[in-house]
C-alpha positions as CSV (number, residue, x, y, z in Angstrom):
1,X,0.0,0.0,0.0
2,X,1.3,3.3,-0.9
3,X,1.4,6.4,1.3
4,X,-1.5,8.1,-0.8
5,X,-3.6,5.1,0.4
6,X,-2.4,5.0,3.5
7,X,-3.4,8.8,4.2
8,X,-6.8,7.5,3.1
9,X,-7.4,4.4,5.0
10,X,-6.2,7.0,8.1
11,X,-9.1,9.6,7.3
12,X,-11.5,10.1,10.0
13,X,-14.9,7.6,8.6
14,X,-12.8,6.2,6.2
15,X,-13.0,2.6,6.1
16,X,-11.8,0.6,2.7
17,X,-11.0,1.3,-0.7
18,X,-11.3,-0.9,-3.9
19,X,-11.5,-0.7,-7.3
20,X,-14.8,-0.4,-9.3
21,X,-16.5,1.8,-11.3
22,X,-17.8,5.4,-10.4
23,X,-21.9,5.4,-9.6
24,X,-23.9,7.8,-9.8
25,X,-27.2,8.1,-7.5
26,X,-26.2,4.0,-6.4
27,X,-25.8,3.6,-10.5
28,X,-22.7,2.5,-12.0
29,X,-21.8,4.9,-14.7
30,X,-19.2,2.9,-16.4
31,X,-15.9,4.7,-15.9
32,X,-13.4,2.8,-13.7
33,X,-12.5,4.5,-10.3
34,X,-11.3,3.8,-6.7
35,X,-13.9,3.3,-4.7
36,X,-13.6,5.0,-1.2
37,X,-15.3,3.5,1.3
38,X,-17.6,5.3,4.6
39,X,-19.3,4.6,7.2
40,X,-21.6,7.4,6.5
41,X,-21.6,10.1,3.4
42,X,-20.6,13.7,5.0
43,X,-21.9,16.4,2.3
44,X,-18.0,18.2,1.4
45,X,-19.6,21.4,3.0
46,X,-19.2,20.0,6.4
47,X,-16.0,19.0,6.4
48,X,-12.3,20.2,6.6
49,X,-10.2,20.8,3.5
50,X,-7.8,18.2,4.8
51,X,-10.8,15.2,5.9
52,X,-11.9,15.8,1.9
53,X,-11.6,12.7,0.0
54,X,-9.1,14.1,-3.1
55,X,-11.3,13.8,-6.3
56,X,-7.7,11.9,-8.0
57,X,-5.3,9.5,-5.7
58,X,-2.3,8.0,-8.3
59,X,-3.8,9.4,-11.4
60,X,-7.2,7.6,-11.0
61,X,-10.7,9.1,-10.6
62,X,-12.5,8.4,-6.7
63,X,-16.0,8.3,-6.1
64,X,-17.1,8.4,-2.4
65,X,-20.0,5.6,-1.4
66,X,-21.5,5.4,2.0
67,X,-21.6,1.5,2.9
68,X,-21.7,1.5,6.8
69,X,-19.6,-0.3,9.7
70,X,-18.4,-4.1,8.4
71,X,-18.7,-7.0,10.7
72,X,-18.1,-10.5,10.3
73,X,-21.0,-12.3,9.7
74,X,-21.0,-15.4,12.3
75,X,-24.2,-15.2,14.5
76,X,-22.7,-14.9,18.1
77,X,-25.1,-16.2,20.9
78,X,-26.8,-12.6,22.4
79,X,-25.7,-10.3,19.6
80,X,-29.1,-10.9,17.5
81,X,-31.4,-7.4,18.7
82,X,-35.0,-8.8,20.1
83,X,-36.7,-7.8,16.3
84,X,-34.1,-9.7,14.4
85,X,-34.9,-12.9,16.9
86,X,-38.5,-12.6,16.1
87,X,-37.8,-12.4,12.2
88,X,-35.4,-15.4,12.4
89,X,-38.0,-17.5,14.4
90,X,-40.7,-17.1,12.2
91,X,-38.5,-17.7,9.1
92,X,-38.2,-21.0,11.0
93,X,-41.3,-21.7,12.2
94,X,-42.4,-21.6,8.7
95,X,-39.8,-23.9,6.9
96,X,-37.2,-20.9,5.9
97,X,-38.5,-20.0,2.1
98,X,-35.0,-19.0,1.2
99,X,-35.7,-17.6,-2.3
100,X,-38.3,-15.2,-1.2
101,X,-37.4,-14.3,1.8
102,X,-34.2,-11.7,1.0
103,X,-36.3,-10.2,-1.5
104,X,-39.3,-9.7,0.3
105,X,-38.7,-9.6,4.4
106,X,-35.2,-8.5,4.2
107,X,-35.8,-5.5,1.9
108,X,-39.5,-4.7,3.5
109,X,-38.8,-5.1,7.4
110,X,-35.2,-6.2,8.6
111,X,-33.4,-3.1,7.5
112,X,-36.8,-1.0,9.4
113,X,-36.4,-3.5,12.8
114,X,-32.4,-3.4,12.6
115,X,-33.0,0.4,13.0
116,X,-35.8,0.9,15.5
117,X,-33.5,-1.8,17.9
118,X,-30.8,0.5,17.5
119,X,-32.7,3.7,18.0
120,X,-34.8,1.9,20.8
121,X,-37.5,3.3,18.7
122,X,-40.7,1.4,19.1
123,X,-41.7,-1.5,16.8
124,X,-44.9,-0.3,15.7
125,X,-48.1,-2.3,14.5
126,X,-47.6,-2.1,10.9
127,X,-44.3,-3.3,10.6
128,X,-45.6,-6.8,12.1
129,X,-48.7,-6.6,9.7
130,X,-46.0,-6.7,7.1
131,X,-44.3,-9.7,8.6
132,X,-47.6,-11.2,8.8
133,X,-48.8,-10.8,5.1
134,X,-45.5,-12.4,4.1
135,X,-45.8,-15.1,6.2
136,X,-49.8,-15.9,4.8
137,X,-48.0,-15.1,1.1
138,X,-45.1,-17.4,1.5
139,X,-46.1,-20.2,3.6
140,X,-46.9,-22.1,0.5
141,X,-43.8,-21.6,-1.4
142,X,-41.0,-22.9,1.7
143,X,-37.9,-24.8,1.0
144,X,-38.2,-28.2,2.1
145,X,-34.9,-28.1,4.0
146,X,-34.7,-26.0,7.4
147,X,-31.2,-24.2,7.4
148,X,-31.4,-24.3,11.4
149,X,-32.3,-27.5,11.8
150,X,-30.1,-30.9,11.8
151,X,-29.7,-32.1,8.3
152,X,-28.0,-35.4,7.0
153,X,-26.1,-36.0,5.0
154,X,-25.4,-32.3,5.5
155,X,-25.5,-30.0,2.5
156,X,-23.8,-26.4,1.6
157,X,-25.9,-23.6,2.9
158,X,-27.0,-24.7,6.8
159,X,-26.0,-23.8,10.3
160,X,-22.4,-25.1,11.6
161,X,-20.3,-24.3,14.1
162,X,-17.6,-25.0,16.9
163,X,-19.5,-26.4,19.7
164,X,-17.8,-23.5,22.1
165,X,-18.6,-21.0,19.4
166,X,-21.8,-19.3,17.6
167,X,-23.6,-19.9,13.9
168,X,-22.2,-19.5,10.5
169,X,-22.6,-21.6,7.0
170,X,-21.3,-24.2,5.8
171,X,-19.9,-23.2,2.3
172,X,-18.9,-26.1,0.5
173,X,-17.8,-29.2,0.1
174,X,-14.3,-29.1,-0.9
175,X,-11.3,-31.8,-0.6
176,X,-7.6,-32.2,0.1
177,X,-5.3,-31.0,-2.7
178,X,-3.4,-34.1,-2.3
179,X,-5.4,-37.0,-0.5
180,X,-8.5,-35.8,-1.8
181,X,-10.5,-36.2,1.1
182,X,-13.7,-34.2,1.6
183,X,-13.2,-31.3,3.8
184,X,-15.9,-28.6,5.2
185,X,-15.1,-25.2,4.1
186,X,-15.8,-22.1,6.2
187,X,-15.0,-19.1,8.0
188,X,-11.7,-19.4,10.8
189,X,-14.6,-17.0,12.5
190,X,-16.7,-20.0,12.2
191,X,-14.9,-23.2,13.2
192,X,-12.2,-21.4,15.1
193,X,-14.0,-18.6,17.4
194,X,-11.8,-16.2,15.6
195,X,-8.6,-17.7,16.5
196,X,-5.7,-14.6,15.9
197,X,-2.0,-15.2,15.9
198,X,-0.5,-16.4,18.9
199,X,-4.3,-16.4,20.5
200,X,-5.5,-19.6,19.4
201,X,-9.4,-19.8,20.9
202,X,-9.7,-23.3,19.3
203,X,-7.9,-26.6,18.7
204,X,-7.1,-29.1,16.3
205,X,-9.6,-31.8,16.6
206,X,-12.0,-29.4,18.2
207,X,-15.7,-30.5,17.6
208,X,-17.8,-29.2,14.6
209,X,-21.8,-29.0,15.0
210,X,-24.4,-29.0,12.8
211,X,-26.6,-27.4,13.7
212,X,-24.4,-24.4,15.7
213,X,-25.2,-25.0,19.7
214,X,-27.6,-21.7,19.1
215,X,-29.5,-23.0,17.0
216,X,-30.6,-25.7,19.0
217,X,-30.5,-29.6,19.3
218,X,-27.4,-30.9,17.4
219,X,-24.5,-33.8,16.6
220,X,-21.3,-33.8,15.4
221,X,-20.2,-33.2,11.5
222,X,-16.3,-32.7,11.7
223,X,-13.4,-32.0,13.4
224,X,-11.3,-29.1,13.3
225,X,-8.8,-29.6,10.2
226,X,-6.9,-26.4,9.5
227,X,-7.2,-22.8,9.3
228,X,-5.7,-19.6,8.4
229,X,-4.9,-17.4,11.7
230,X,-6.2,-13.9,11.6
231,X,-3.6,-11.3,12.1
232,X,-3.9,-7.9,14.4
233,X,-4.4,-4.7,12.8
234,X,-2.4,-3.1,11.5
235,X,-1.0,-6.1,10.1
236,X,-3.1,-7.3,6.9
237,X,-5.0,-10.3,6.3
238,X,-6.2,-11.9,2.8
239,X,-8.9,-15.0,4.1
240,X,-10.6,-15.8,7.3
241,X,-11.1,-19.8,6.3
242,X,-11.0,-22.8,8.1
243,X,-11.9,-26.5,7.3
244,X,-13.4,-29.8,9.0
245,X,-13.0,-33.6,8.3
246,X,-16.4,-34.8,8.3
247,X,-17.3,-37.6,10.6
248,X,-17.9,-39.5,7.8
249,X,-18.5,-39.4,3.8
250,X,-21.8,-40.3,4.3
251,X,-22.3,-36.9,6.6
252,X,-22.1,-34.7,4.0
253,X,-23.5,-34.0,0.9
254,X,-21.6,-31.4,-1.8
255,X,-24.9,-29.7,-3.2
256,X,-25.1,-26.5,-2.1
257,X,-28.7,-26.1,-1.1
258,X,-30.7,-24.4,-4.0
259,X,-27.8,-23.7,-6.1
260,X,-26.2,-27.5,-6.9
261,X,-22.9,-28.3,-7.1
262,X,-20.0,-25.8,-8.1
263,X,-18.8,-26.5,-11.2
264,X,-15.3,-24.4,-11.1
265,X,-13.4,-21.1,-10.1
266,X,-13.6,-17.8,-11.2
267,X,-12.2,-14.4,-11.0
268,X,-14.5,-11.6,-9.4
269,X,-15.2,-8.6,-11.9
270,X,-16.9,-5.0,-11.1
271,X,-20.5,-5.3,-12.2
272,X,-20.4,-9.3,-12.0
273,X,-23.9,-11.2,-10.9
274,X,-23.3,-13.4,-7.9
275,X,-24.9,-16.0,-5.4
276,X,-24.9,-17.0,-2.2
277,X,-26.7,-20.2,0.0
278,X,-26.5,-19.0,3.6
279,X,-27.7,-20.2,6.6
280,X,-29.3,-16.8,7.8
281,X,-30.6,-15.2,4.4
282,X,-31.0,-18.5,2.6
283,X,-30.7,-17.8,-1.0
284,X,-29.6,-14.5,-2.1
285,X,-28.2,-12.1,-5.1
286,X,-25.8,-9.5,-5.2
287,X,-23.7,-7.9,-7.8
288,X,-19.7,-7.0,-7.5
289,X,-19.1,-3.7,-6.8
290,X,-15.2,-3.4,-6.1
291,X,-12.3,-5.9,-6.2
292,X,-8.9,-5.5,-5.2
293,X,-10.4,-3.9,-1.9
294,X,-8.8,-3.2,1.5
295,X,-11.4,-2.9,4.2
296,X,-11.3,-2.3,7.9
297,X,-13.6,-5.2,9.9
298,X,-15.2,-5.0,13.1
299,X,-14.2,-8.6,15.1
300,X,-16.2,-7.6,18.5
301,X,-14.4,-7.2,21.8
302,X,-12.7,-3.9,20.5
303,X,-11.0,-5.9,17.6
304,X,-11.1,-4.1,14.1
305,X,-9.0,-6.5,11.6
306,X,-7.6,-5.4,7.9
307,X,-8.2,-6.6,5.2
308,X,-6.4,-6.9,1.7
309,X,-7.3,-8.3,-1.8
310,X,-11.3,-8.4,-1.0
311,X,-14.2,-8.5,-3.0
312,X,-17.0,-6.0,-2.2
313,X,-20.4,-6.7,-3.0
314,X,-23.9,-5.1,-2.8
315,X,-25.8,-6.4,0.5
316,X,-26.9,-10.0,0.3
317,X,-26.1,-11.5,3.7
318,X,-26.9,-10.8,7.3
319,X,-25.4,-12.5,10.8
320,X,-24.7,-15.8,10.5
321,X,-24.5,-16.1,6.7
322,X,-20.4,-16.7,7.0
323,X,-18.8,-19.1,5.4
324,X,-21.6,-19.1,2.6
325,X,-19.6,-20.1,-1.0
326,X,-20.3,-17.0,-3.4
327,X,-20.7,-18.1,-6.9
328,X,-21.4,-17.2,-10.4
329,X,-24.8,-17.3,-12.6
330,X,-22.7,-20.9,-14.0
331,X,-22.4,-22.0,-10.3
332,X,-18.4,-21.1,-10.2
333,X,-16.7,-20.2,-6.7
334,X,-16.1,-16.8,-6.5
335,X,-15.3,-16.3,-2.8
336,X,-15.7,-16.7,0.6
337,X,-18.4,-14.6,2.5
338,X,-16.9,-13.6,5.7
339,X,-18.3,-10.1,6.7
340,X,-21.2,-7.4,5.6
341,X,-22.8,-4.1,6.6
342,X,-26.4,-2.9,6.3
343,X,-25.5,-2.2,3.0
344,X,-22.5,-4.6,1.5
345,X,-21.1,-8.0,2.0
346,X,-17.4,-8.5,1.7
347,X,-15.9,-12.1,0.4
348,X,-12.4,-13.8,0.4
349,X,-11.4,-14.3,-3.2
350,X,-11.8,-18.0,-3.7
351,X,-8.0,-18.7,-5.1
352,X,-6.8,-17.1,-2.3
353,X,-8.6,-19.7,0.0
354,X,-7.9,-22.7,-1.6
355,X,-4.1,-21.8,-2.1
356,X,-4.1,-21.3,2.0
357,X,-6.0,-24.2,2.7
358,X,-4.3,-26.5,0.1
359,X,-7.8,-27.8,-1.6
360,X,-9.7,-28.3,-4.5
361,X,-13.1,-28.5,-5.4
């Protein structure tokens, strides 16, 4: 990183960078730029000349875009806001309609509870009319697999986790580069309660759960394989990922519930169309807004992490949705979802996390 970006990463609300292409009122506009990431838009009235985003950084154009605090995505027991439990449990009560549900409950009324719990503004009448009219609308159309719930063989897209640790997704079956034995891919976040260098929260061997332990009854589907450490800001990282031996083949299954089975790698691309099976959101779509990105991430317990060589995408995730396998409209691996915001989702680039992990799909 040069010292231009350096500067910029140091700016007061300044949080990541990557490159993309310029939008205009959320529209892409088709010239290339570095993207400068915010937590929140400041009109350039209000500020200083010196906390002013420069409208050129090494010769190339910048366009400012508001995309709020990033956290990683692992569903920690307690950190879900009363609304967001409500929404969840219904989702669940009703069989989780995954393709729907984004679309509908996630645009309509997450985003307004999310708010009102963190405002402590009251939950009014209407927005639980809402929830009920989806609920009458979709109860017909659920998947017939419940992400929470224990599944077996287990598939890509439901709840896993360490059984010390909260809920994330499994992502995908994926196997040993040279044994070629079937591995669980996920988030180090996921498997590992966020091990760091020289703090390891999690050992070799440890037990995997599916479902997580906050999600309710359980058994075993792995053991702690490998993982990539995270390492303390400032000190970059490139993947949060982590893998589990299955307890047996016959545990898991390597059809990533509805999407199917990956059919190759890819590179990400500004613009792209992506997908994601997660055990939170279900089924989702986003489209790639910046590659190349360097983001700060919030880790919890005062712990903000850095982040190198990401892929930012528009929002299509929510707590407990890491780990989810991000692919192409062909079903290719394009990443690892491992953190969002209430208005992106960030992802490992998939090469990156095979190379560390030393497997294949």
């Amino acid at each position: 990183m040069n010292d231009q970006l350096q500067e910029l990463l140091a700016m007061p609300g300044v949080i990541g960078f990557g490159n993309g292409i310029k939008e205009t009122n959320g529209h892409p506009t088709g010239t290339e730029a570095l993207l400068v990431f915010v937590e929140k838009k400041i009109p350039r009235s209000e500020l200083r000349d010196n906390e002013c985003v420069p409208n050129l950084i090494n010769n190339i154009l910048t366009d400012v875009i508001e995309i709020g605090e990033i956290f990683a995505h692992n569903e920690a027991s307690g950190r879900r806001t009363a609304a967001q439990g409500f929404v969840v449990f219904l989702r669940n009560l009703v069989g989780n309609p995954a393709k729907n549900f984004p679309k509908t409950l996630h645009k309509n009324l997450t985003s307004n509870f999310n708010a009102k719990a963190t405002t402590k503004e009251r939950i009014n009448a209407g927005d639980f009319l809402s929830l009920w009219r989806w609920l009458i609308k979709e109860r017909g159309g659920s998947s017939a697999v419940s992400r929470t719930s224990l599944v077996r063989p287990a598939v890509p897209g439901v709840s896993i986790g360490h059984y010390q640790g909260g809920a994330g997704t499994f992502g995908a079956l994926v196997y040993d580069q040279k044994s070629s034995h079937p591995l669980i891919l996920s988030n180090n976040h996921v498997l590992v309660n966020t091990s760091m260098m020289r703090n390891a929260r999690a050992s070799i061997n440890d037990l995997i759960t599916q479902p997580a332990g906050i999600d309710g009854s359980n058994e075993a589907i792995g053991y702690l394989a490998r993982y990539a450490a995270l390492n303390v800001y400032p000190n970059p990282n490139c993947v949060d990922c982590a893998v589990a031996k299955p307890v047996s083949a016959a545990a898991v299954s390597p059809g990533i519930l509805e999407i199917g089975k990956v059919t190759g790698v890819t590179e990400a691309a500004p613009g792209m169309t992506v997908k994601k099976s997660g055990r939170t959101t279900g089924l989702t779509i986003g489209k790639i807004r910046a590659i190349n990105s360097t983001v700060k991430v919030n880790y919890g317990e005062g712990r903000i992490l850095l982040f190198e060589k990401q892929i930012i995408a528009s929002k299509m995730s929510e707590l407990g949705d890491s780990g989810s396998l991000v692919v192409d409209h062909r079903n290719r691996a394009v990443g690892l979802l491992f953190a969002g915001s209430n208005q992106s989702t960030i992802i490992n680039p998939i090469n990156q996390v095979l190379e560390t992990l030393q497997v294949k799909f």
